[in-house]
C-alpha positions as CSV (number, residue, x, y, z in Angstrom):
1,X,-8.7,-1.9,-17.0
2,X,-11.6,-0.8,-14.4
3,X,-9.0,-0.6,-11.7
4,X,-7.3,2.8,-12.5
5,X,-6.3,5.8,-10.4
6,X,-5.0,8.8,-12.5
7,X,-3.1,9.2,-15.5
8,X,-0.6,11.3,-17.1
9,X,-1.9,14.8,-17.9
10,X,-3.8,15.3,-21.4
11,X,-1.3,15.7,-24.1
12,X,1.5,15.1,-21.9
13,X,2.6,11.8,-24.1
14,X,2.8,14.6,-27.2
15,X,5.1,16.8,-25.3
16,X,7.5,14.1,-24.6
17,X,7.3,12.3,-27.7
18,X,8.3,16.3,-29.3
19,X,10.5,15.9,-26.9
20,X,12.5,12.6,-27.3
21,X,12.4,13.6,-31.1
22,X,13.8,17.0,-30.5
23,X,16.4,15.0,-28.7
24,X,17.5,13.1,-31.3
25,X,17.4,15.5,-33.8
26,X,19.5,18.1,-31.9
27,X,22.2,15.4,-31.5
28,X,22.1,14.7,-35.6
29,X,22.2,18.7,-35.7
30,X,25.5,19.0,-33.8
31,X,26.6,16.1,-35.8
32,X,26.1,18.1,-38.7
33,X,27.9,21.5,-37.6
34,X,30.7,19.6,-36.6
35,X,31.0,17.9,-40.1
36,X,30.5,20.9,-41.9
37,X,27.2,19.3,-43.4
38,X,24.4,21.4,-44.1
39,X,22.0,22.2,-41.4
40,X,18.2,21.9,-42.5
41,X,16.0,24.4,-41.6
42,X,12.8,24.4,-39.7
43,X,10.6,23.7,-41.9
44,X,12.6,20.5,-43.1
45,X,13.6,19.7,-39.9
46,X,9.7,19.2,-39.2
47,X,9.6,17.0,-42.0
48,X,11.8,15.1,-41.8
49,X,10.3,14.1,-38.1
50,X,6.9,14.1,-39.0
51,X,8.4,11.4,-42.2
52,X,10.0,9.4,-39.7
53,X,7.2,9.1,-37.4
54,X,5.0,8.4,-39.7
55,X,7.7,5.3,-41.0
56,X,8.3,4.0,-37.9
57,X,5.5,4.1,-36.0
58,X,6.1,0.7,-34.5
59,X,8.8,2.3,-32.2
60,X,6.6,5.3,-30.5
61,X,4.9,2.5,-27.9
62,X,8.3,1.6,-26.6
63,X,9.7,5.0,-26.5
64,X,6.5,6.2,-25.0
65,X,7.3,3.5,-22.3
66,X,11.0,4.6,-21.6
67,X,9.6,8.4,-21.6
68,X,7.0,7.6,-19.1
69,X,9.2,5.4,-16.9
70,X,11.6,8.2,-16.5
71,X,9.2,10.7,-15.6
72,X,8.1,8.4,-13.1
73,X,11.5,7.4,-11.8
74,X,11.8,11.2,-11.5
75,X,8.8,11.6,-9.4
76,X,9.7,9.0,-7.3
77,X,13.2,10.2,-6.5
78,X,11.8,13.7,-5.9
79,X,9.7,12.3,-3.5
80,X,11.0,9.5,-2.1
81,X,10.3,10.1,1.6
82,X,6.5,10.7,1.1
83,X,6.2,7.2,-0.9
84,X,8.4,5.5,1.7
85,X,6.9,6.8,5.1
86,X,4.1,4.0,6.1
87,X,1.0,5.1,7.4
88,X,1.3,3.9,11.1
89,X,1.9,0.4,11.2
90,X,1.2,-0.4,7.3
91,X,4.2,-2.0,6.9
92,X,6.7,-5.1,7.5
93,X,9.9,-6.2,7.2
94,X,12.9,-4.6,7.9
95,X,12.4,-1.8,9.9
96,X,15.7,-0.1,8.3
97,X,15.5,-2.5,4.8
98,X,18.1,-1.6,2.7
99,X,15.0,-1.9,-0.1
100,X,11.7,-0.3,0.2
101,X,8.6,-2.1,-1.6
102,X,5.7,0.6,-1.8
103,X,2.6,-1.3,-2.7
104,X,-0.7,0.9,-3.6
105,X,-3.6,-1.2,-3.4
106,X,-7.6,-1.7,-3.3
107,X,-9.3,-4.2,-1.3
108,X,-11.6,-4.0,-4.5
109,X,-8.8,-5.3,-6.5
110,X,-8.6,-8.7,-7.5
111,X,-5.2,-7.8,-9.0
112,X,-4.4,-6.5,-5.9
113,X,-5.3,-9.8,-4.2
114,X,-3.7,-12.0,-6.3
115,X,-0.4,-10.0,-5.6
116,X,-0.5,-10.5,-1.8
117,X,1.1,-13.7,-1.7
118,X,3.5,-12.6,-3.7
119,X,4.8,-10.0,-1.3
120,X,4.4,-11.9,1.4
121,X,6.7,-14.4,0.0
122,X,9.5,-11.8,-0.7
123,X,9.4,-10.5,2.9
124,X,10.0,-14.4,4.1
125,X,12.3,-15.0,2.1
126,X,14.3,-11.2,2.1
127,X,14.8,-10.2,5.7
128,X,16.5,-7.0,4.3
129,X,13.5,-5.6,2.4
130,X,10.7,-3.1,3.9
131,X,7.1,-3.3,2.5
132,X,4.9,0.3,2.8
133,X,1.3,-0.5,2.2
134,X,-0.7,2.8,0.6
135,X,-4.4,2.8,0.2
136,X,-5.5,3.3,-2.9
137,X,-9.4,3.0,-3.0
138,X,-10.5,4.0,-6.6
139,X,-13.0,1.1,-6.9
140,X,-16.4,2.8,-5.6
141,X,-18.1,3.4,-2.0
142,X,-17.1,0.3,-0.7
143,X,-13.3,0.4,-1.2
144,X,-13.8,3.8,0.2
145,X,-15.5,2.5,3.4
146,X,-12.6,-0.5,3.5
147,X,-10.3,2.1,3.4
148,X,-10.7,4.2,6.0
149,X,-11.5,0.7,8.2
150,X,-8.5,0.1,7.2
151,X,-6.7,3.2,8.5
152,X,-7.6,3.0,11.9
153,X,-6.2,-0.7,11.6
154,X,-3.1,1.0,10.7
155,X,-3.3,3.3,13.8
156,X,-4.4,0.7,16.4
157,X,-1.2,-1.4,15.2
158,X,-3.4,-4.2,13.5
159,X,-2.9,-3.4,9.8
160,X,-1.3,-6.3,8.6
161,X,-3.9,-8.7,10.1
162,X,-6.5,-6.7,8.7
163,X,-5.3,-6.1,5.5
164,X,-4.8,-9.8,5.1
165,X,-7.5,-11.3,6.5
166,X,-9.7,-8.7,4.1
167,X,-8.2,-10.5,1.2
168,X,-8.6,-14.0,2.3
169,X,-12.7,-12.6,3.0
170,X,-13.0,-11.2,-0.9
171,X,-14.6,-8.0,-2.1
172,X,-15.1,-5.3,0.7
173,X,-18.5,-5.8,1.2
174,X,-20.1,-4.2,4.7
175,X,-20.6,-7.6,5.8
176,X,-16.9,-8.5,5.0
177,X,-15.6,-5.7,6.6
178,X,-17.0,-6.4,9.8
179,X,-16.3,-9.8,9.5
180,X,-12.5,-8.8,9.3
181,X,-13.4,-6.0,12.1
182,X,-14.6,-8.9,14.6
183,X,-11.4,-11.2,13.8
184,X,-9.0,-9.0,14.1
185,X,-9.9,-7.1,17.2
186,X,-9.9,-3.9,15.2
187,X,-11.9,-1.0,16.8
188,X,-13.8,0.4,13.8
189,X,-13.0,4.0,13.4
190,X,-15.2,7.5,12.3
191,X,-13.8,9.0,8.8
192,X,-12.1,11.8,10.2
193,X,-9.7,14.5,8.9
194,X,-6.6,13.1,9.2
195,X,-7.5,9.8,7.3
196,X,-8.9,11.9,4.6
197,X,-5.6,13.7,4.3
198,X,-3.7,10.8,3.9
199,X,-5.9,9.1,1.0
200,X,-5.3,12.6,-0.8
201,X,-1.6,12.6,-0.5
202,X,-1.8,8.9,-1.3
203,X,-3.8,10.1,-4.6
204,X,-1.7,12.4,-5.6
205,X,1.4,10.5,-5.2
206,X,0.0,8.1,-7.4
207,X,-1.0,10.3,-10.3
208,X,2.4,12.0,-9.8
209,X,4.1,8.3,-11.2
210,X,1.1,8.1,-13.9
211,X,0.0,5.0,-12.2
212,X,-2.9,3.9,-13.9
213,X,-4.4,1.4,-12.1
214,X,-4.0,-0.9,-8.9
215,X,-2.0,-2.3,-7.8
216,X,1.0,-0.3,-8.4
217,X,4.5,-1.3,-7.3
218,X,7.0,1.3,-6.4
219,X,10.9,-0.4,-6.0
220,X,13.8,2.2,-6.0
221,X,13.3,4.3,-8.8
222,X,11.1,1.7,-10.8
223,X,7.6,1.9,-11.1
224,X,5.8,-1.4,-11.8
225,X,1.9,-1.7,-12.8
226,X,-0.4,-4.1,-12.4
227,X,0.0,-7.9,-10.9
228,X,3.5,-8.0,-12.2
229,X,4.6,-11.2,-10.4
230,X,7.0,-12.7,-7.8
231,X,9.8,-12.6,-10.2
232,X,9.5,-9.1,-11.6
233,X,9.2,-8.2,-8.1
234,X,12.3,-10.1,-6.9
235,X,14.3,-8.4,-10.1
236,X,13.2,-4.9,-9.4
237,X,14.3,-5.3,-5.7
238,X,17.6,-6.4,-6.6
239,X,18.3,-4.1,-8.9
240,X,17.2,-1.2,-6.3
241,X,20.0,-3.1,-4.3
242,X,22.5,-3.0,-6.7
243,X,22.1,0.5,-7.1
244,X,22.7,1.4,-3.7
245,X,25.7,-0.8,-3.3
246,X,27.2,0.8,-6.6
């Protein structure tokens, strides 16, 4: 998919699939000791792993998936507060939601635009939940420009009418985004250093969940990619409830 931003680092999905096996192997180890059953050395040990990779290959995408997820899930917990403090006024809802909805986006993002409704529904119909908009602009120079538009929309306290009525236009073209300027009554802004800053922290925030492309969903610990869906959405947010409340 075009509409990436990062990735988990090279040959980070070997080191936790070594990992997850070494995992289970340790716990068939102790197994072992406990029983008085011979222990395998290291050389069979490897073979043995290597044999049942090789066997069962059909089960390393979904424990790549599980691995990944709880990397992310750790990153996110790590870090909550830098995921869940909004830029300015790039946010709605709940002002103190029991639920936090992080959203990284692209105006670029057709993905991204399909998925607006969606979130706009949950905040009608959830007056518990928080959403934190992040900008995310990986798509080329005129995301970019949109972005940082955008950001002084955020500042001046006119985010969300901007950011909607940017979706409702279509691509971030120059002419769009001036369109949206002149509708909104936003005051178009310089880049500047502080705007700058924020899409880097906003960067690496992503790459630090492996998101790999826009938009990306961040609910609780879970990390969701892509145009997931109002009910995947709903789900994630009440399990993020649950947890609390447990």
């Amino acid at each position: 998919m075009a509409e990436a931003a990062g990735g988990p680092a090279p040959g980070g999905w070997k080191m936790g699939l070594a990992a997850a096996a070494g995992g289970v192997l340790i716990g068939g180890l102790a197994v072992a000791l406990y029983y008085g059953v011979r222990v395998p050395g290291r050389e069979e040990t490897e073979a043995i792993v290597h044999n049942y990779i090789l066997e069962h290959g059909e089960l390393l995408p979904k424990a790549m998936e599980r691995l990944e997820q709880r990397q992310a899930s750790s990153a996110v917990s790590r870090q909550r507060a830098a995921f869940e403090r909004p830029w300015h006024s790039a946010w709605a809802g709940a002002a103190d939601g029991d639920v936090v909805l992080v959203e990284f986006f692209d105006y670029a993002c057709s993905y991204c635009r399909v998925s607006n409704p969606v979130v706009e529904r949950l905040l009608r119909e959830d007056p518990r939940l928080k959403v934190v908009w992040r900008e995310l602009p990986v798509l080329g120079p005129d995301s970019q420009a949109a972005a940082y538009v955008s950001l002084g929309a955020a500042r001046q306290g006119r985010f969300r009418a901007f950011h909607d009525r940017m979706f409702a236009l279509g691509r971030p073209s120059e002419g769009v985004v001036v369109q949206a300027v002149q509708e909104t009554g936003v005051r178009r802004e310089a880049e500047n250093a502080e705007a700058r800053a924020e899409l880097s922290r906003n960067i690496q925030l992503a790459r630090s969940i492996g998101a790999t492309g826009t938009p990306t969903f961040v609910v609780g610990d879970q990390v969701l990619q892509g145009a997931v869906g109002y009910d995947a959405l709903k789900a994630a947010i009440a399990q993020a409830r649950a947890r609390r409340r447990s």
